[in-house]
N, CA, C and O atoms as a GROMACS GRO file, in nm:
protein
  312
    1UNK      N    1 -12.418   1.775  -0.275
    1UNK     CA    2 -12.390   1.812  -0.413
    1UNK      C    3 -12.336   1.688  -0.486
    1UNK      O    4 -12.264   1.607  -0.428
    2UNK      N    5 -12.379   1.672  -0.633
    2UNK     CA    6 -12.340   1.553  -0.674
    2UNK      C    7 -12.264   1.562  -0.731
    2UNK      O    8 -12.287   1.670  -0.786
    3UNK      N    9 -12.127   1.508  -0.786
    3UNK     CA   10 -12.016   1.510  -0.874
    3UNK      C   11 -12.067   1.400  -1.003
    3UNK      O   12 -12.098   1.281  -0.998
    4UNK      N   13 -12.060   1.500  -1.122
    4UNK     CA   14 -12.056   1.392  -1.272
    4UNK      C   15 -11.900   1.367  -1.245
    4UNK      O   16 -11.797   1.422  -1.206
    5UNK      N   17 -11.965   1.219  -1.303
    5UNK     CA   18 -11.792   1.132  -1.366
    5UNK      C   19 -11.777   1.111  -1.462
    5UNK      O   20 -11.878   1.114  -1.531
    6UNK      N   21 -11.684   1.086  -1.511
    6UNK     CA   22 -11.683   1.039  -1.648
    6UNK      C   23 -11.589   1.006  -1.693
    6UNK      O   24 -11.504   1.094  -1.712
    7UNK      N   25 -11.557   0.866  -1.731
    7UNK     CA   26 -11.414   0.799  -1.786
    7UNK      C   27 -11.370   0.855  -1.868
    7UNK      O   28 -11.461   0.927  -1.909
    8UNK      N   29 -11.259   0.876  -1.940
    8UNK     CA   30 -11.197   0.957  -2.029
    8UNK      C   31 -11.063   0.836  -2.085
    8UNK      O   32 -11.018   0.750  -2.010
    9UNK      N   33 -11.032   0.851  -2.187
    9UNK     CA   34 -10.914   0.802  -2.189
    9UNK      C   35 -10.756   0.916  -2.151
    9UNK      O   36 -10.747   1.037  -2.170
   10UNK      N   37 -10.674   0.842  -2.106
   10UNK     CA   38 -10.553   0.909  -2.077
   10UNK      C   39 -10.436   0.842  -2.133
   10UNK      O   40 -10.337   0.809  -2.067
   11UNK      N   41 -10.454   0.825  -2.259
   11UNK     CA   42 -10.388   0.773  -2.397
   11UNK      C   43 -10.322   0.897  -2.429
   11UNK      O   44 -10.256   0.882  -2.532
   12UNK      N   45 -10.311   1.037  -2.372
   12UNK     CA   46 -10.234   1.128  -2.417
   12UNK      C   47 -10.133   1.128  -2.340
   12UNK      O   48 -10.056   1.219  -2.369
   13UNK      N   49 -10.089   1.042  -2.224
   13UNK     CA   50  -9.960   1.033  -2.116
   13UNK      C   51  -9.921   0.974  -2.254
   13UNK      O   52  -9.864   1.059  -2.322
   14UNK      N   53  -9.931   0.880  -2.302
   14UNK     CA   54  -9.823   0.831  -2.431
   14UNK      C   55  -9.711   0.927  -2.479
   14UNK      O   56  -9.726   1.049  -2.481
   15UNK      N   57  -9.624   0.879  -2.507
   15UNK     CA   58  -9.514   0.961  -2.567
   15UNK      C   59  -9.527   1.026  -2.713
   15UNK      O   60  -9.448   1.106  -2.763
   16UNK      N   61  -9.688   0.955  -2.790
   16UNK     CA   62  -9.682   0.961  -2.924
   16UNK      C   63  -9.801   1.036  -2.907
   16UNK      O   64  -9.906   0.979  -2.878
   17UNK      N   65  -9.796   1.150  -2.922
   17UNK     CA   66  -9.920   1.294  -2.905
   17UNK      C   67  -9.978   1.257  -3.046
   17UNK      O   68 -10.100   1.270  -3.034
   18UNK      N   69  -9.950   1.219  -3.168
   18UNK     CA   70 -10.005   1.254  -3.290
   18UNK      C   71 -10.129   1.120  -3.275
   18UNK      O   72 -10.242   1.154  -3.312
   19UNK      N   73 -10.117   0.997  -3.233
   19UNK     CA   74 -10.199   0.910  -3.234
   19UNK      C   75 -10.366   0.934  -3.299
   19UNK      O   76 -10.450   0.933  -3.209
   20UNK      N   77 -10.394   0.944  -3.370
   20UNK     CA   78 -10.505   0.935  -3.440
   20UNK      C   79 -10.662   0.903  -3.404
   20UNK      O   80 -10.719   0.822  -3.477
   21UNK      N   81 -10.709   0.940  -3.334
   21UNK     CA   82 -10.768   0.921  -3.266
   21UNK      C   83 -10.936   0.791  -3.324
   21UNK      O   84 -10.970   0.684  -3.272
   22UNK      N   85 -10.982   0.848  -3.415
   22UNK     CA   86 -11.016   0.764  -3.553
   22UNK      C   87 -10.989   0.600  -3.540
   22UNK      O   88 -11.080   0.518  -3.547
   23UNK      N   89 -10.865   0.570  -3.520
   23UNK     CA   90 -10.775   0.462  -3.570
   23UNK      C   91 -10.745   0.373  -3.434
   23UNK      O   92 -10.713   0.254  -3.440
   24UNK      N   93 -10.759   0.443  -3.318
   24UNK     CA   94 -10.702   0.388  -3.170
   24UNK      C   95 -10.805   0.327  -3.137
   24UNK      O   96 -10.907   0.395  -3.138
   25UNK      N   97 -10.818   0.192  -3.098
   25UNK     CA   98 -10.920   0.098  -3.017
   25UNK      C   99 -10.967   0.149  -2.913
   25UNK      O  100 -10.908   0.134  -2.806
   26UNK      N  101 -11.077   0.216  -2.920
   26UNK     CA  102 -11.151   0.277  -2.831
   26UNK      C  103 -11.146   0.184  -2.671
   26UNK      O  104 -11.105   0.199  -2.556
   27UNK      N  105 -11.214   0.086  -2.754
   27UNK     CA  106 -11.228  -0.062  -2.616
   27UNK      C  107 -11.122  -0.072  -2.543
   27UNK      O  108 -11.129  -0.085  -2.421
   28UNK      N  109 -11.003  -0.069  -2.613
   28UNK     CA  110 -10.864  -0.125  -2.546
   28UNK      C  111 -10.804  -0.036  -2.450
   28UNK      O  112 -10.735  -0.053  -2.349
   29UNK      N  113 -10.850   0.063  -2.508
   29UNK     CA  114 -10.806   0.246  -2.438
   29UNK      C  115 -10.756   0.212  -2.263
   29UNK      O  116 -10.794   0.130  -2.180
   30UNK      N  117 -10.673   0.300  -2.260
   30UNK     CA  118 -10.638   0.298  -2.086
   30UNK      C  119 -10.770   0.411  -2.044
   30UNK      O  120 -10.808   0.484  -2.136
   31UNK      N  121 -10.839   0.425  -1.907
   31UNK     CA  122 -10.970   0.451  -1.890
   31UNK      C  123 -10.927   0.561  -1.728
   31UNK      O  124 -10.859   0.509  -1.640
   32UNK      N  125 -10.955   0.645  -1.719
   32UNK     CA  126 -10.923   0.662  -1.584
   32UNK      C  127 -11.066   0.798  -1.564
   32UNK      O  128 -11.096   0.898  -1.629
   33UNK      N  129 -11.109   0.746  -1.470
   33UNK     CA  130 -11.264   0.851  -1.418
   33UNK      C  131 -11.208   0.994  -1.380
   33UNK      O  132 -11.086   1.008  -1.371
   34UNK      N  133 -11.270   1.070  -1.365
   34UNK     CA  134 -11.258   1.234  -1.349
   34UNK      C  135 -11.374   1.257  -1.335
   34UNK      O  136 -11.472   1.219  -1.399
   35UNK      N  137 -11.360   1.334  -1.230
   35UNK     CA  138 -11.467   1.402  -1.093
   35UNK      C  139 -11.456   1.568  -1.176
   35UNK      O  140 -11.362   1.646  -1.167
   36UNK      N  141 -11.592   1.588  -1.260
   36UNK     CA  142 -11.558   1.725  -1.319
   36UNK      C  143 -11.683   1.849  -1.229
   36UNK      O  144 -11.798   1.814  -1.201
   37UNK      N  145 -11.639   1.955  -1.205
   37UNK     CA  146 -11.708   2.070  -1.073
   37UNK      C  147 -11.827   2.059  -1.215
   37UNK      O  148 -11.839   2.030  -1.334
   38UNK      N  149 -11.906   2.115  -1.070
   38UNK     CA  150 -12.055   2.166  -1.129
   38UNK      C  151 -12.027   2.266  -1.258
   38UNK      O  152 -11.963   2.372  -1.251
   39UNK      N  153 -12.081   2.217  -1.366
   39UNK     CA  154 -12.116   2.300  -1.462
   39UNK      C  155 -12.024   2.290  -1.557
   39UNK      O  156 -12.031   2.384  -1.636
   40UNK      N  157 -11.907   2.181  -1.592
   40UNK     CA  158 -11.808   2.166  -1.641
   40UNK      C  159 -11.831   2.070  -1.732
   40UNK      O  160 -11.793   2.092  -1.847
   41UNK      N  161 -11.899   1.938  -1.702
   41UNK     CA  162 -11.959   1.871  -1.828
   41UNK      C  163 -12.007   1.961  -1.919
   41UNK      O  164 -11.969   1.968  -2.036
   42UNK      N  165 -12.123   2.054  -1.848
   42UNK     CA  166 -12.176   2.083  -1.981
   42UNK      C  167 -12.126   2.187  -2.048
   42UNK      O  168 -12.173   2.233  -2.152
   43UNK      N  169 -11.999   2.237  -1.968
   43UNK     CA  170 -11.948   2.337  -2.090
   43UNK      C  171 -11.848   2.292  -2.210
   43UNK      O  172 -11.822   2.352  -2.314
   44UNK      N  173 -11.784   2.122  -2.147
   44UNK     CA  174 -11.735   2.046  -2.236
   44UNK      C  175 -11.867   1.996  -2.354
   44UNK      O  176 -11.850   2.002  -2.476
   45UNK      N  177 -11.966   1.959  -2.305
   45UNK     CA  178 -12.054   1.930  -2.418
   45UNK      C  179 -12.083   2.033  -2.529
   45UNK      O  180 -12.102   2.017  -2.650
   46UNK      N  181 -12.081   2.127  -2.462
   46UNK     CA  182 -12.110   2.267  -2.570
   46UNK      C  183 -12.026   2.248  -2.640
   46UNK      O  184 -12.040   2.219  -2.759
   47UNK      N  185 -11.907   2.262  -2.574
   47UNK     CA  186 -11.793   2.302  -2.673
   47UNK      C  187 -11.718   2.196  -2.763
   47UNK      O  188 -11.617   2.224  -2.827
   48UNK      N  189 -11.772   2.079  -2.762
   48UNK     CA  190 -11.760   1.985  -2.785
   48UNK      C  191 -11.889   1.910  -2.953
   48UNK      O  192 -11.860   1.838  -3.049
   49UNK      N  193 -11.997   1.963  -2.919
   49UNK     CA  194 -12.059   2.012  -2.966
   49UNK      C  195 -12.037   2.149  -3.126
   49UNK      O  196 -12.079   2.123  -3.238
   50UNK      N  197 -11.969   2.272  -3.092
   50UNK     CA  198 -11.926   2.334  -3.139
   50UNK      C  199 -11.832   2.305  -3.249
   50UNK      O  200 -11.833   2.335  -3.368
   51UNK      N  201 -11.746   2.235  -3.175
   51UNK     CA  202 -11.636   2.169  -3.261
   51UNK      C  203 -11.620   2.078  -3.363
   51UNK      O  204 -11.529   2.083  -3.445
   52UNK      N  205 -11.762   1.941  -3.358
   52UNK     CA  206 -11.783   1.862  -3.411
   52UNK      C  207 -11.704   1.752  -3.367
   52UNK      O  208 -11.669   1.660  -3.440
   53UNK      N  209 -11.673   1.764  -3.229
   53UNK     CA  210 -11.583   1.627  -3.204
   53UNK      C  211 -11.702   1.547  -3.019
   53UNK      O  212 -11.777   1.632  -2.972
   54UNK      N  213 -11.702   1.442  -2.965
   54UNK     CA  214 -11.727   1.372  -2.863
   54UNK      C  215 -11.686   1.438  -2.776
   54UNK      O  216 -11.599   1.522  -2.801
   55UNK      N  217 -11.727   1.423  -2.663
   55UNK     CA  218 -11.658   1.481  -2.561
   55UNK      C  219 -11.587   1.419  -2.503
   55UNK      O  220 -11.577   1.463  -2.388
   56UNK      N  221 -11.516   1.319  -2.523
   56UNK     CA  222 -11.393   1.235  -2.516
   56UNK      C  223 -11.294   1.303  -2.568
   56UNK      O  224 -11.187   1.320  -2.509
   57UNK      N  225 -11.330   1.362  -2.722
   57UNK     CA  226 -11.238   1.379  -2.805
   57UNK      C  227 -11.190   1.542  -2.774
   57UNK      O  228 -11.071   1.573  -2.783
   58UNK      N  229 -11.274   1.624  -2.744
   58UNK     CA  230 -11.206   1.753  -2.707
   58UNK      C  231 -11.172   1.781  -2.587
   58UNK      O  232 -11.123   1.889  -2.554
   59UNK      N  233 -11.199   1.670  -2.500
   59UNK     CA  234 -11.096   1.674  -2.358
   59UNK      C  235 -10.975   1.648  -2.416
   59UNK      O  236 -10.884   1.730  -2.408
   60UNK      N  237 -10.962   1.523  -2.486
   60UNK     CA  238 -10.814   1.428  -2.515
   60UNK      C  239 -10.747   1.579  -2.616
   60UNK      O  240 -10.632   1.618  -2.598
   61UNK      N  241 -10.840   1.643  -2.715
   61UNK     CA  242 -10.782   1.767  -2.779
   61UNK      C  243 -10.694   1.882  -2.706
   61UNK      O  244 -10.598   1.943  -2.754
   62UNK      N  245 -10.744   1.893  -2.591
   62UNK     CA  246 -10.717   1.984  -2.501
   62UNK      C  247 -10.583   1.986  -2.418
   62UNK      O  248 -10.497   2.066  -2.382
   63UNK      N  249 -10.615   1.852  -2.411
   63UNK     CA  250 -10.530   1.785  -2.276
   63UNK      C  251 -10.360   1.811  -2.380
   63UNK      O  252 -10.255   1.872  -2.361
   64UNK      N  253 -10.426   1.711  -2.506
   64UNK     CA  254 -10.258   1.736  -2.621
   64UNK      C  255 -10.222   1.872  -2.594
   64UNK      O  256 -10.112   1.886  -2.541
   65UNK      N  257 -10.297   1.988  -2.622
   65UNK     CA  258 -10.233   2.100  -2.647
   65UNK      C  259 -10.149   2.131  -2.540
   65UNK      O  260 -10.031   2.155  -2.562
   66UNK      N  261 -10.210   2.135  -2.393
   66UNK     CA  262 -10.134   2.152  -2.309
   66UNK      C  263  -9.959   2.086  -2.333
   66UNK      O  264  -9.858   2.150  -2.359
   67UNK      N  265  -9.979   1.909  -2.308
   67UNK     CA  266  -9.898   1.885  -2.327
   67UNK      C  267  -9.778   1.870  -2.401
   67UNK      O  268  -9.671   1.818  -2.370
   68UNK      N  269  -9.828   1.944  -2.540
   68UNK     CA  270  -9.736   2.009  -2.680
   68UNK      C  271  -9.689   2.116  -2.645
   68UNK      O  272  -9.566   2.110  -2.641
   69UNK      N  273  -9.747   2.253  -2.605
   69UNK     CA  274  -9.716   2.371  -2.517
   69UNK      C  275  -9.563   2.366  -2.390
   69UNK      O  276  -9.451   2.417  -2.399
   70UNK      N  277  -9.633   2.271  -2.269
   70UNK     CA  278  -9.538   2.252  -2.221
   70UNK      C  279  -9.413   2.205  -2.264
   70UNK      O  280  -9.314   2.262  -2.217
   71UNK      N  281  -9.392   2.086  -2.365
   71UNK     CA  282  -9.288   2.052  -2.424
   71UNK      C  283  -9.216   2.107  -2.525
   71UNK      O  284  -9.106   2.063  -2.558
   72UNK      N  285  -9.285   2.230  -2.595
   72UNK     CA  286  -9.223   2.305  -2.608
   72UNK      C  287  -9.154   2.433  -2.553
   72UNK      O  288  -9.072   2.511  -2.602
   73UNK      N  289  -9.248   2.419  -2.376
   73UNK     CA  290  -9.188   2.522  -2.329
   73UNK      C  291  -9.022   2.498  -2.273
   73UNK      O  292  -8.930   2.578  -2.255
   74UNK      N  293  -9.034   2.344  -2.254
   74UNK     CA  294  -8.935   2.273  -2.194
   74UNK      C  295  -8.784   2.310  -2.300
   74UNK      O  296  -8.670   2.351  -2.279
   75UNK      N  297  -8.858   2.270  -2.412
   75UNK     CA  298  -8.737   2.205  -2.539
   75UNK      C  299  -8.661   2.370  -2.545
   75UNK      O  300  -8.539   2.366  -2.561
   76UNK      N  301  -8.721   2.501  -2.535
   76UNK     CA  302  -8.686   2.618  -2.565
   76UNK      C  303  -8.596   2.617  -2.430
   76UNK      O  304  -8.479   2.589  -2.458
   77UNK      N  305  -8.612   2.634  -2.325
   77UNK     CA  306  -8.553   2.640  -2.182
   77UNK      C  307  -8.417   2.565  -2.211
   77UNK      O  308  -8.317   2.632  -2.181
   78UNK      N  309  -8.400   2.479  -2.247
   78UNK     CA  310  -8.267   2.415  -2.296
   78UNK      C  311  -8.178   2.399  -2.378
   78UNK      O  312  -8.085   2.322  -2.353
   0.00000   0.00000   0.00000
């Protein structure tokens, strides 16, 4: 079975979630590969697709929410 890869940026570990995506040096980007299961590219492409954004851009969309979610789950807990 073959695994798609696909570099992604992981410019959302940053501390600054709002970063603009538009505006951020694509080239310069920190880059890290991801091994995604059968059938998972292309449901990112769809939905990606859908949205009107790359499929860079609605992983990195995704990935923020989580990490806005959790930090707010955090900030309430305390």
């Amino acid at each position: 079975m073959l695994t798609q890869v696909v570099a992604i940026s992981h410019q959302v570990a940053m501390s600054h979630y709002e970063v603009d995506m538009k505006t951020y040096p694509s080239r310069t980007a920190d880059q890290y590969v991801v091994r995604f299961p059968d059938g998972m590219r292309d449901a990112i492409k769809r939905r990606a697709a859908e949205n009107g954004r790359s499929m860079n851009a609605e992983i990195v969309f995704h990935l923020r929410q989580i990490f806005a979610a959790e930090r707010d789950a955090h900030a309430c807990q305390s």
